[in-house]
C-alpha positions in Angstrom: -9.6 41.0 232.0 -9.0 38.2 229.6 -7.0 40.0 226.8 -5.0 41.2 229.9 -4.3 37.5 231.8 -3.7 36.6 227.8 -1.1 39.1 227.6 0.4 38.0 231.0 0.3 34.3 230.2 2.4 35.0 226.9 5.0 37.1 228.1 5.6 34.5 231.2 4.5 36.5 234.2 2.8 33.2 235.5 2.7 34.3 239.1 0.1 37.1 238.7 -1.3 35.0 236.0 -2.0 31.8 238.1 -3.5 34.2 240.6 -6.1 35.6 238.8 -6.8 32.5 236.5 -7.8 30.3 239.8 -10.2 33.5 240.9 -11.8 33.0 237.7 -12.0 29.4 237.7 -13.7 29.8 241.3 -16.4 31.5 239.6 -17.1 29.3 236.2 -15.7 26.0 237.0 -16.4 25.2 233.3 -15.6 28.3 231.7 -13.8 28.5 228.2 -11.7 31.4 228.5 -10.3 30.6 232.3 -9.5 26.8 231.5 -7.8 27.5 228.6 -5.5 30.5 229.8 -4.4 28.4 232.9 -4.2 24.7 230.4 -1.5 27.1 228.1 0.4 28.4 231.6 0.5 24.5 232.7 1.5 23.7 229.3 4.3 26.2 229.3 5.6 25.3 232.8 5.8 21.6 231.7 3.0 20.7 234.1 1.9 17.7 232.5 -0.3 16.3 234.7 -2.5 19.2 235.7 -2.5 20.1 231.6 -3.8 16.7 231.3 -6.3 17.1 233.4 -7.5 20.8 232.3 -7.5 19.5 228.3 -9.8 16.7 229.6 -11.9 19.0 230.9 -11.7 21.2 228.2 -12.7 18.4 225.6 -15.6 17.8 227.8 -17.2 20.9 228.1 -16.3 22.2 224.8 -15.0 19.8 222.5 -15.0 21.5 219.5 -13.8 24.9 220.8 -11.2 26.1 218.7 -9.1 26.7 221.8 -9.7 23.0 222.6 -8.2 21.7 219.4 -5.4 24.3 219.1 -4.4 22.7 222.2 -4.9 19.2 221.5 -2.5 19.9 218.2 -0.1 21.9 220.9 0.3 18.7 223.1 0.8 16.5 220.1 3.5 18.4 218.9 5.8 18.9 221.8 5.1 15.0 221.8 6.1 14.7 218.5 3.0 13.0 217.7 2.5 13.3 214.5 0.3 10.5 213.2 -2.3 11.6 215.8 -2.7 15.0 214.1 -3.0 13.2 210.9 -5.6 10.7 212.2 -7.5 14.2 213.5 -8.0 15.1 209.6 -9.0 18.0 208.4 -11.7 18.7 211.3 -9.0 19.8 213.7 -8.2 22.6 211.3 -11.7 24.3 211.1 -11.8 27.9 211.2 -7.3 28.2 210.3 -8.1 30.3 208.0 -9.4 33.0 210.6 -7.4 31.9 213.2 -4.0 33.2 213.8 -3.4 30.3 216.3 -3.9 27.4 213.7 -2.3 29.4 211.3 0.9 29.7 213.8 0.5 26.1 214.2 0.6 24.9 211.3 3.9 26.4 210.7 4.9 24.7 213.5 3.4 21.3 212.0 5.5 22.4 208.4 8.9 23.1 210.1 8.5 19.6 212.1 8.4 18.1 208.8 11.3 20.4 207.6 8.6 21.4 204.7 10.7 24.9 204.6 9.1 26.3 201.8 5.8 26.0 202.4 6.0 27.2 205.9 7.7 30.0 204.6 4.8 31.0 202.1 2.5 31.0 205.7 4.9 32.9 207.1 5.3 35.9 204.8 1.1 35.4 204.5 0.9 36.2 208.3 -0.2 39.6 209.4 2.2 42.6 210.1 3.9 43.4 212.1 4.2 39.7 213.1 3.8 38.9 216.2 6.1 37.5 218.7 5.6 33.2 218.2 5.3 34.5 214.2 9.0 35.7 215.0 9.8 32.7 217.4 8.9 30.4 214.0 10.5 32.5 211.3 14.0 32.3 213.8 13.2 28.6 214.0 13.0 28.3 210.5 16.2 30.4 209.6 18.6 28.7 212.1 17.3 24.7 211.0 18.6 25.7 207.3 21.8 27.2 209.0 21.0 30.7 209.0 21.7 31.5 212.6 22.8 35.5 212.0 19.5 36.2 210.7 17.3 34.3 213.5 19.8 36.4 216.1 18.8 39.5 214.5 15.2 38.7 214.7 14.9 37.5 218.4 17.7 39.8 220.4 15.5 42.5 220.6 12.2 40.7 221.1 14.0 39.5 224.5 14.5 43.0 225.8 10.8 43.7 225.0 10.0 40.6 227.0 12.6 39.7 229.2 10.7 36.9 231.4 10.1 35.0 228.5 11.4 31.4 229.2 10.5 29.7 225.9 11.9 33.0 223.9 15.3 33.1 226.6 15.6 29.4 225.7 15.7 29.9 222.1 17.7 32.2 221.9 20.2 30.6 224.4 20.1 27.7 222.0 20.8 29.7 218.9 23.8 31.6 220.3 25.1 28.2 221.2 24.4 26.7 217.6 25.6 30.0 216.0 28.8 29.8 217.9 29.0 33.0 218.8 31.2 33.0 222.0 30.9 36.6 223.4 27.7 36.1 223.9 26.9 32.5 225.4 28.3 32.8 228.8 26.2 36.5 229.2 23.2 34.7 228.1 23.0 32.1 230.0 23.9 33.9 233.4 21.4 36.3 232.7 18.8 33.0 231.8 19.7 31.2 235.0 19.1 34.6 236.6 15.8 35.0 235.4 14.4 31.5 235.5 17.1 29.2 238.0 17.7 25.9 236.6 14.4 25.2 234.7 14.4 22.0 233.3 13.3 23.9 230.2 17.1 25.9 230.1 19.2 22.6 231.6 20.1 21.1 228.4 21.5 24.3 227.5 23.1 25.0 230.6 24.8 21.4 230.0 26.3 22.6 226.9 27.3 25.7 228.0 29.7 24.3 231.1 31.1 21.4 228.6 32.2 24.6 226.2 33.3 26.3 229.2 35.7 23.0 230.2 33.6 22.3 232.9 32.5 19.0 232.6 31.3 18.3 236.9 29.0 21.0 236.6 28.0 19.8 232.8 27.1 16.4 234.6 25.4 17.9 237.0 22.7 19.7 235.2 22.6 16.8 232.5 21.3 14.5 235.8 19.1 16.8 237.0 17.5 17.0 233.3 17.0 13.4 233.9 15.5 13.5 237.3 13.0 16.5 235.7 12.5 14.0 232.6 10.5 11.3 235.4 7.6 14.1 236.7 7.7 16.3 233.4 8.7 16.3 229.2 12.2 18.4 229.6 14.3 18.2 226.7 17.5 16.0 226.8 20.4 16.3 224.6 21.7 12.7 225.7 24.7 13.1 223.5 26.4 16.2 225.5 25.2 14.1 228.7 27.5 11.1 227.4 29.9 14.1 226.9 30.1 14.6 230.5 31.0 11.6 231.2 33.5 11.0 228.5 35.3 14.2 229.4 36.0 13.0 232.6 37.6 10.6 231.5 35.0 7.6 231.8 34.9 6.7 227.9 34.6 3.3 229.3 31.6 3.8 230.8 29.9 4.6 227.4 30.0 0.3 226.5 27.6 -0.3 229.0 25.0 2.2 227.3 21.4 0.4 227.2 20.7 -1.1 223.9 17.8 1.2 223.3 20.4 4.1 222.8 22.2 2.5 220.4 20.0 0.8 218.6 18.3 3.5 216.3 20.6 5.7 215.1 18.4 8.0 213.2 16.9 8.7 216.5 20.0 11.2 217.2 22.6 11.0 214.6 24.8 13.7 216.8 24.5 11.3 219.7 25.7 8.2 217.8 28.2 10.2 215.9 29.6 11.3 219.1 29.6 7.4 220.8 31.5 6.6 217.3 34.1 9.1 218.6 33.9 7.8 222.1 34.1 4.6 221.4 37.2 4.9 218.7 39.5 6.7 221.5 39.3 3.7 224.0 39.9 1.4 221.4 36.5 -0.8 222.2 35.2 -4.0 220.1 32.0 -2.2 220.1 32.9 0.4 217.3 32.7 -1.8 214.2 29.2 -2.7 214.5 28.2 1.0 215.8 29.5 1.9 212.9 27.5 -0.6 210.8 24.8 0.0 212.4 24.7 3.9 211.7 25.7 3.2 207.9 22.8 0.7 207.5 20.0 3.4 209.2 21.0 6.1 206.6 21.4 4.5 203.3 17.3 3.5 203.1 16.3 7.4 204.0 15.0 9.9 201.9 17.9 12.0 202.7 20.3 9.9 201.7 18.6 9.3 198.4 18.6 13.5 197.8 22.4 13.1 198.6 23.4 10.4 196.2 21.2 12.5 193.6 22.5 16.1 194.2 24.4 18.6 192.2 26.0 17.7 189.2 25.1 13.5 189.6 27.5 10.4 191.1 31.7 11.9 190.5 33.7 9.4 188.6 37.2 9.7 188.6 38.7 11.9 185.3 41.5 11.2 183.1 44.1 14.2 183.8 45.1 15.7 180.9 48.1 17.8 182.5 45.9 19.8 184.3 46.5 20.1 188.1 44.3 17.9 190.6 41.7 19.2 192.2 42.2 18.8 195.7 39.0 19.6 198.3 39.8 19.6 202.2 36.7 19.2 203.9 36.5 20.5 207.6 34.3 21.6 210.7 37.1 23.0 212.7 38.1 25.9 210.5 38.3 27.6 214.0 41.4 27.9 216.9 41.4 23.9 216.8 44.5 21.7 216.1 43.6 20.6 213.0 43.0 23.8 211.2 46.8 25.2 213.1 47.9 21.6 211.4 46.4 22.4 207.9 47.4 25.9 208.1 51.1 24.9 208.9 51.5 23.2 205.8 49.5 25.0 203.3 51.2 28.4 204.2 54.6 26.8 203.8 54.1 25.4 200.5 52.0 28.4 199.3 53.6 29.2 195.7 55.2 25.6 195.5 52.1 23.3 195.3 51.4 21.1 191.7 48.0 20.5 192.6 45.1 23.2 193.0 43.6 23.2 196.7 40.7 24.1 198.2 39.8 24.8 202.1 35.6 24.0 201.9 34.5 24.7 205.6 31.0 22.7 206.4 30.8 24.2 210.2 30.1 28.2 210.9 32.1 29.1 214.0 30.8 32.8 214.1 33.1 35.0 216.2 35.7 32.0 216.1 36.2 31.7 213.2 39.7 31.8 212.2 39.1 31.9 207.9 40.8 35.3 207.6 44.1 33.4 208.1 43.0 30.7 205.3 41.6 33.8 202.9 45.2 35.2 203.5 46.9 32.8 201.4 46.8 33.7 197.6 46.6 30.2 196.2 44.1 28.8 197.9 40.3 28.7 197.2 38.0 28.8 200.6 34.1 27.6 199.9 32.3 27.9 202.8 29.3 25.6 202.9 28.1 25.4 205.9 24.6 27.5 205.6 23.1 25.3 203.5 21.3 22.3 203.7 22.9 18.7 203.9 21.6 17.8 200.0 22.8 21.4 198.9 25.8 20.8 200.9 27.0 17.8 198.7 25.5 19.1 195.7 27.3 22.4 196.5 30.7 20.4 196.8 30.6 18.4 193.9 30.0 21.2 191.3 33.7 21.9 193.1 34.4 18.9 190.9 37.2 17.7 193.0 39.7 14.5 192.0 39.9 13.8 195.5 37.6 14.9 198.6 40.2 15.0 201.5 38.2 14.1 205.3 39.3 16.4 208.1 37.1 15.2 210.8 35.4 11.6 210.5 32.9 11.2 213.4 34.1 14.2 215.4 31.8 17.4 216.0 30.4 18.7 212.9 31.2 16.5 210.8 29.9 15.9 207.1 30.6 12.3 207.1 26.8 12.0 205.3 28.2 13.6 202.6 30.9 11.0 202.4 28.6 8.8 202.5 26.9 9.5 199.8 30.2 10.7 198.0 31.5 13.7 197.2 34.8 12.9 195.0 36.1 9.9 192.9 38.7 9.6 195.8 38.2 10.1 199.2 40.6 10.2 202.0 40.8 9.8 205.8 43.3 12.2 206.9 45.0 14.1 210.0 41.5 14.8 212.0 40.5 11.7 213.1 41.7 9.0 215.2 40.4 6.0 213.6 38.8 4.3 210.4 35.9 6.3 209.0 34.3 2.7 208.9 32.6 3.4 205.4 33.1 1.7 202.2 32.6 4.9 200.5 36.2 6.3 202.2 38.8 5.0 199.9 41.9 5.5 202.0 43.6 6.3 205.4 46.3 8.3 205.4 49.5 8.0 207.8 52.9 6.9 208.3 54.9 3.9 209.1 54.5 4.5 212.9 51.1 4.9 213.0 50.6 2.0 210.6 53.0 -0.6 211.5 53.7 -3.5 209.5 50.7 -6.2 209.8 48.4 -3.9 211.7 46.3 -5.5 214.0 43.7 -2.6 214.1 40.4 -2.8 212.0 39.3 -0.7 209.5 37.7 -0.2 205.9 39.8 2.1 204.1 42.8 1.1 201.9 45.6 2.0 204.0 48.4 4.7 202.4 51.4 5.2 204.3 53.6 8.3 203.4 57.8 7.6 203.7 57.8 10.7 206.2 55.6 11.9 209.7 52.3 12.2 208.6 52.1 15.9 209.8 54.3 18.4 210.5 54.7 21.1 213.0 56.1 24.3 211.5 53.3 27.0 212.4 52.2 29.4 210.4 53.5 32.8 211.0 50.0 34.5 211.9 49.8 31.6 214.6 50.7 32.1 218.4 53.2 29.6 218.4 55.5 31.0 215.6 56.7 33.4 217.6 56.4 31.9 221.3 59.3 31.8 223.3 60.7 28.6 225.0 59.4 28.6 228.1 61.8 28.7 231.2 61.7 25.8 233.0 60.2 25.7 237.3 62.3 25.0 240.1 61.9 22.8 243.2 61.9 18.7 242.8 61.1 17.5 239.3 57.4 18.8 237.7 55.9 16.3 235.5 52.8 16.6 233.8 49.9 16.8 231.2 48.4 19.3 229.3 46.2 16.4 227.6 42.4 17.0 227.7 41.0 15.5 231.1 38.8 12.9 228.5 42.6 10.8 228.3 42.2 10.6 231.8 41.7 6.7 231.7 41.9 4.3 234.9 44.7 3.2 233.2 46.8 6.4 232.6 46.1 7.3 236.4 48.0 4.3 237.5 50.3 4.4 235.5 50.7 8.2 236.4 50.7 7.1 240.4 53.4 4.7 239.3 55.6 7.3 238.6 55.3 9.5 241.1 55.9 6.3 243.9 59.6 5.8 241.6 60.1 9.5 241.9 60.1 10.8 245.5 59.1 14.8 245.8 58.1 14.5 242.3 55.0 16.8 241.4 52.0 16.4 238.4 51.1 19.0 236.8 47.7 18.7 235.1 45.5 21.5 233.3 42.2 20.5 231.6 39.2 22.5 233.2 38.7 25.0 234.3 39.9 27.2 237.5 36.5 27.0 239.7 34.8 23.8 238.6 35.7 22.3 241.6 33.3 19.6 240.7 35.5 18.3 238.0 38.5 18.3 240.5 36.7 16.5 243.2 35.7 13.7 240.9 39.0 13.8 240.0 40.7 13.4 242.8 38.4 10.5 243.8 39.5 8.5 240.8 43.4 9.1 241.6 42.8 7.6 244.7 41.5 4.8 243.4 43.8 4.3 240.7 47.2 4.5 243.5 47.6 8.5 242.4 48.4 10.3 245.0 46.1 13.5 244.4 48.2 16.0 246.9 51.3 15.8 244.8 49.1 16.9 241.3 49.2 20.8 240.8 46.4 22.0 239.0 46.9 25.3 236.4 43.6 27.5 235.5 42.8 26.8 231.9 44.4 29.9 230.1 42.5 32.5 228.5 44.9 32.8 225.6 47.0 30.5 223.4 50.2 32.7 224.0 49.5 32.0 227.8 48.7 28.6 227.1 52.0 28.0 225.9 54.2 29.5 228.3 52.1 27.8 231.2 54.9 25.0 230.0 57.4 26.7 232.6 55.9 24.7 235.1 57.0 21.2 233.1 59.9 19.5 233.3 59.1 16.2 231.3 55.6 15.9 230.0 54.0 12.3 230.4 51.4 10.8 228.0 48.0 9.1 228.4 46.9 6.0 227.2 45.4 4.5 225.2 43.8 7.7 223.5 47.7 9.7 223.3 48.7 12.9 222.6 49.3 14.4 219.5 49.3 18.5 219.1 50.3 18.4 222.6 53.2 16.4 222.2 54.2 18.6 219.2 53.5 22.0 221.7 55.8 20.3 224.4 58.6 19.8 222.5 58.0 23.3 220.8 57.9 24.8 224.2 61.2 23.1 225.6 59.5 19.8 227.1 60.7 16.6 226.6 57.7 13.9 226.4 57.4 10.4 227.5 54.9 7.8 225.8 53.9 4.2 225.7 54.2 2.6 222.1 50.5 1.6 221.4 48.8 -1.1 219.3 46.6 1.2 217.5 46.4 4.9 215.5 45.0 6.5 218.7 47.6 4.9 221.0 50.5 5.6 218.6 50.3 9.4 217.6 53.1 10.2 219.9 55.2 8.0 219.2 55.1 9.1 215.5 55.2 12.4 216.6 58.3 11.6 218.6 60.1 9.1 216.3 59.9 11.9 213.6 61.7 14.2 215.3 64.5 11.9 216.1 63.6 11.4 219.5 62.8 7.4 219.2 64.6 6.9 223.0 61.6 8.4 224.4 59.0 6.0 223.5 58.5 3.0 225.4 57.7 -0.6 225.2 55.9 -1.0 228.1 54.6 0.3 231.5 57.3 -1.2 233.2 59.9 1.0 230.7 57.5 4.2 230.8 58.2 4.2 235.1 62.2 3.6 234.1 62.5 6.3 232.2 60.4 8.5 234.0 62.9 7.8 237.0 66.2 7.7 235.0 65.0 11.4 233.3 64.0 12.7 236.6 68.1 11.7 237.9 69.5 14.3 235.1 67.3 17.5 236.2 69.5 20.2 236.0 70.7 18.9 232.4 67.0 18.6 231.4 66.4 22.7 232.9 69.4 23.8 231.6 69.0 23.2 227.4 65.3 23.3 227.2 66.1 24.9 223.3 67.6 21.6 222.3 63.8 19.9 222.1 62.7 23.0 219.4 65.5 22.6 217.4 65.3 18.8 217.1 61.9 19.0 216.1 62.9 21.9 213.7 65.7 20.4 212.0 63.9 16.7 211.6 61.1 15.5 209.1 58.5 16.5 211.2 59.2 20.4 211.3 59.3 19.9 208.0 56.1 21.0 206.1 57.0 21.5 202.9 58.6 18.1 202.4 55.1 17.0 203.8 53.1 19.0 201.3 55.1 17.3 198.5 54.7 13.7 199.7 50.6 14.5 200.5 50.6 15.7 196.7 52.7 12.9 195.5 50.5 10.3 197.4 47.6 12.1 195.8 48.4 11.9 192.2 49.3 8.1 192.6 45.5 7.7 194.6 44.1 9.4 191.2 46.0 7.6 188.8 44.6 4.5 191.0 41.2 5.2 190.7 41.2 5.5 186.5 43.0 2.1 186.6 40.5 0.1 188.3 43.2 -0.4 191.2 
């Protein structure tokens, strides 16, 4: 009976496991066996009070039962207790080396402490064929030093062997997530929240699954009801995809008002402060210089960041060139369908066989099955390192044995990022360029890299960086040929009373941009709005929606809402139902813009007073198309009114917007590759003379 209720209990049939367990109990109240089958199933379901309870009874009756202490160490682990095992000693241990539960624990205990190795050596010590927690810890191990593909392979088929397994269906939810392998997340979780509902044990992953599917409502949703679970039970949180939610609907604003004791640790959750960096950058807030600080000043006394400054090849200095070619390093996380690998792309494949310097694409994110490094691999003169499944340390060290004049920043505080590794420094010269909307905020990052537009003369804006600005658009939009866009036609334009819209992400959705939005659409009677930002059936997000528009003046049964397309050459042509494209404020368009005017779309913006606020209007001032950025709200509502009066001009030369944009600087990318190179060589010749 008790190797079969064991059997039960581990594989998660807890209903016929509760039932016999209590029978038992009936019997011998006090008995070893009973207590400690149902204390594991209360564990397991997050019961904490009644595990409480049963552990107290437990140390009572048999307090130096090895079941007793192997729970004891359980409990202090999921609390992440750690100074109470070591105040246990040694004692707590007796018997591990007979005991296949200690032994498991222990591993545990080593991967906690990210001692890899030596929980490694227990590992390959364990019995065979392991058993399933020996696989569970072995698939931990692999995917915390990056090597997601491998833990997969380990735990798919231990699911179909034990498909009720919440802990297992969780992991493995969580490493399909992490491995970014898209085919398989939205299966996976369906067929979890099948099995098991919304256990508070599979929310957090259920949160991150609707903000990848664009469905930020329902994303809110289950992040809330992780906190309600959090009050009666431990659940696991991922506050930083819960402040998501809330910035992706648009209420970036809301994040300034966090309590201090989320801000005020940052090695607490690194991803969650490096995500409120982000946040707090697009809305322009006073807060983000000392967030900033704050971060820097919690990772420069670690351990960590001491193995950083001393890996690899040692501290780069910046070396004399003796008429060799730079060494250029462009280190991203979004080598995947993301603007700023279709940016990077763009210009690399233009210049490819015309370039002075020697390049290098070093990706430091795996995006599994999205991964779009074919199209980088394609292009002869370029080097791709691909570092992201190693760890941090071996990440720098693995970069600066690139030996690179000049480590070029594709991301700053954005998802992925390796800003650690800038940090601690990667190159003589480093460089803030084209992926982020704001100062890195480091001493370590030597410049920021844009244009006249974006930095205007006697900016205003803080940051740390030396500013560069180049004599040209600091991008350019000429895609690649392997890219959708190269070979998209212009989209025809809709009929019916003027269509403006937005096909900015719903996160730009400010108070601000709404009334301004309502604005127009009171000037311009029968106008429509066009918006497209989540997906078709989260009506949640559109609700929520809705509610702020009427708030904000926005009348929300004049806004047509498209289905989020499910592929960039639909995307595109989803522009036939745009006439004149608006843009948010203050966190404006950029890609967007460019895709507008690719697609036949004129676009309106408001001249802003900082990098994020002015993107478009470098965008649109490099293509020649200055007229279209205005002064001030006032002059945004005029021209939206005076555009709307010439309609049937607009509809019928919809290929005049391409070929401005093709014919100016900014379709330009080969010009832009020169003046990048050019602003390179001067940064290096900087850094040997002390400048």
């Amino acid at each position: 009976m008790l190797r079969s209720l064991a059997v039960l209990v581990r594989v998660g049939e807890a209903s016929v496991a509760e039932t016999h367990l209590l029978d038992w109990l009936r019997q011998q109240p006090a008995g070893l066996e009973p207590l400690t089958l149902l204390a594991v199933l209360r564990f397991k379901q997050g019961d904490r009070c009644n595990f409480k309870l049963l552990l107290q009874r437990l140390n009572a009756a048999h307090p130096q039962a090895l079941y007793t202490r192997w729970l004891l160490l359980q409990h202090w682990l999921q609390q992440g207790d750690l100074s109470s095992i070591d105040a246990a000693g040694s004692s707590i241990w007796a018997g591990e080396d007979s005991s296949l539960m200690l032994r498991l624990t222990r591993i545990a205990l080593l991967l906690k402490r990210l001692h890899f190795g030596e929980a490694q050596a227990l590992l390959d010590q364990l019995p065979q064929p392991p058993s399933m927690e020996a696989m569970m810890l072995q698939a931990r191990s692999l995917a915390m030093q990056g090597e997601h593909r491998r833990a997969l392979t380990l735990l798919r088929p231990l699911l179909e062997r034990v498909p009720q397994h919440r802990p297992l269906m969780g992991q493995l939810l969580e490493l399909v997530i992490d491995a970014r392998e898209a085919p398989l997340v939205v299966p996976l979780a369906r067929e979890a929240i099948g099995r098991h509902g919304e256990h508070p044990d599979l929310l957090c992953h259920v949160t991150t699954v609707k903000l990848y599917q664009r469905q930020p409502g329902l994303a809110r949703r289950s992040a809330l009801l992780q906190q309600a679970w959090a009050s009666v039970r431990p659940t696991p949180i991922n506050l930083a995809n819960q402040i998501s939610t809330y910035e992706q609907m648009g209420h970036a604003d809301w994040l300034t008002h966090l309590l201090p004791k989320f801000t005020e640790n940052p090695l607490a959750d690194l991803q969650l402060h490096s995500n409120l960096a982000m946040h707090l950058a697009s809305i322009e807030s006073p807060c983000y210089p000392a967030h900033l600080c704050r971060i820097q000043a919690a990772i420069e006394p670690t351990e960590a960041y001491a193995k950083h400054r001393h890996a690899g090849p040692g501290f780069p200095c910046p070396v004399a060139n003796t008429n060799r070619p730079l060494r250029i390093a462009w280190i991203t996380a979004d080598l995947c369908p993301h603007p700023v690998s279709r940016f990077l792309l763009g210009f690399l494949d233009a210049s490819n066989g015309r370039r002075r310097h020697s390049h290098q694409v070093v990706s430091v994110t795996d995006h599994g099955s999205e991964s779009c490094a074919d199209l980088f691999h394609a292009l002869p003169d370029l080097e791709l390192v691909d570092v992201s499944s190693v760890r941090d340390h071996e990440r720098v060290a693995a970069i600066r044995e690139l030996q690179a004049d000049l480590a070029i920043d594709l991301s700053g505080w954005t998802g992925g990022n390796f800003m650690a590794g800038f940090i601690a420094r990667l190159a003589p010269v480093q460089v803030n360029y084209l992926g982020y909307f704001a100062s890195a905020g480091i001493p370590e990052m030597d410049y920021w890299l844009g244009d006249g537009e974006l930095f205007p003369t006697n900016p205003s804006e803080w940051h740390t960086e030396t500013l560069w600005r180049l004599p040209r658009p600091f991008l350019a939009w000429q895609p690649a040929a392997a890219l959708p866009e190269a070979m998209a036609k212009i989209a025809s334009p809709p009929g019916g009373p003027v269509h403006f819209g937005s096909f900015n992400h719903n996160r730009k959705l400010s108070d601000r941009t709404l009334r301004l939005w309502g604005a127009v659409l009171s000037a311009v009677p029968g106008a429509q709005l066009v918006l497209k930002a989540n997906a078709k059936g989260d009506h949640s997000t559109q609700e929520l929606l809705r509610r702020r528009m009427l708030r904000a003046g926005l009348d929300p049964e004049r806004v047509l809402w498209l289905p989020l397309a499910p592929t960039p050459e639909e995307h595109l042509q989803q522009y036939r139902h745009i006439d004149i494209a608006l843009d948010p404020l203050p966190n404006g368009g950029c890609t967007t813009t460019c895709e507008a005017l690719w697609m036949g779309v004129p676009v309106i913006t408001l001249e802003g007073h900082t990098y994020v606020g002015r993107m478009s209007t470098a965008v649109l001032r490099g293509a020649g198309l200055g007229s279209w950025v205005c002064s001030s709200e006032a002059d945004y509502v005029r021209m939206a009114r005076e555009q709307a009066a010439r309609l049937v001009e607009l509809r019928s030369r919809r290929e005049h917007w391409r070929s401005r944009l093709a014919e100016s600087p900014l379709g330009d990318a080969v010009d832009l590759m020169d003046h990048l190179e050019q602003a390179f060589s001067a940064m290096h010749v900087a850094a040997l003379t002390g400048r």
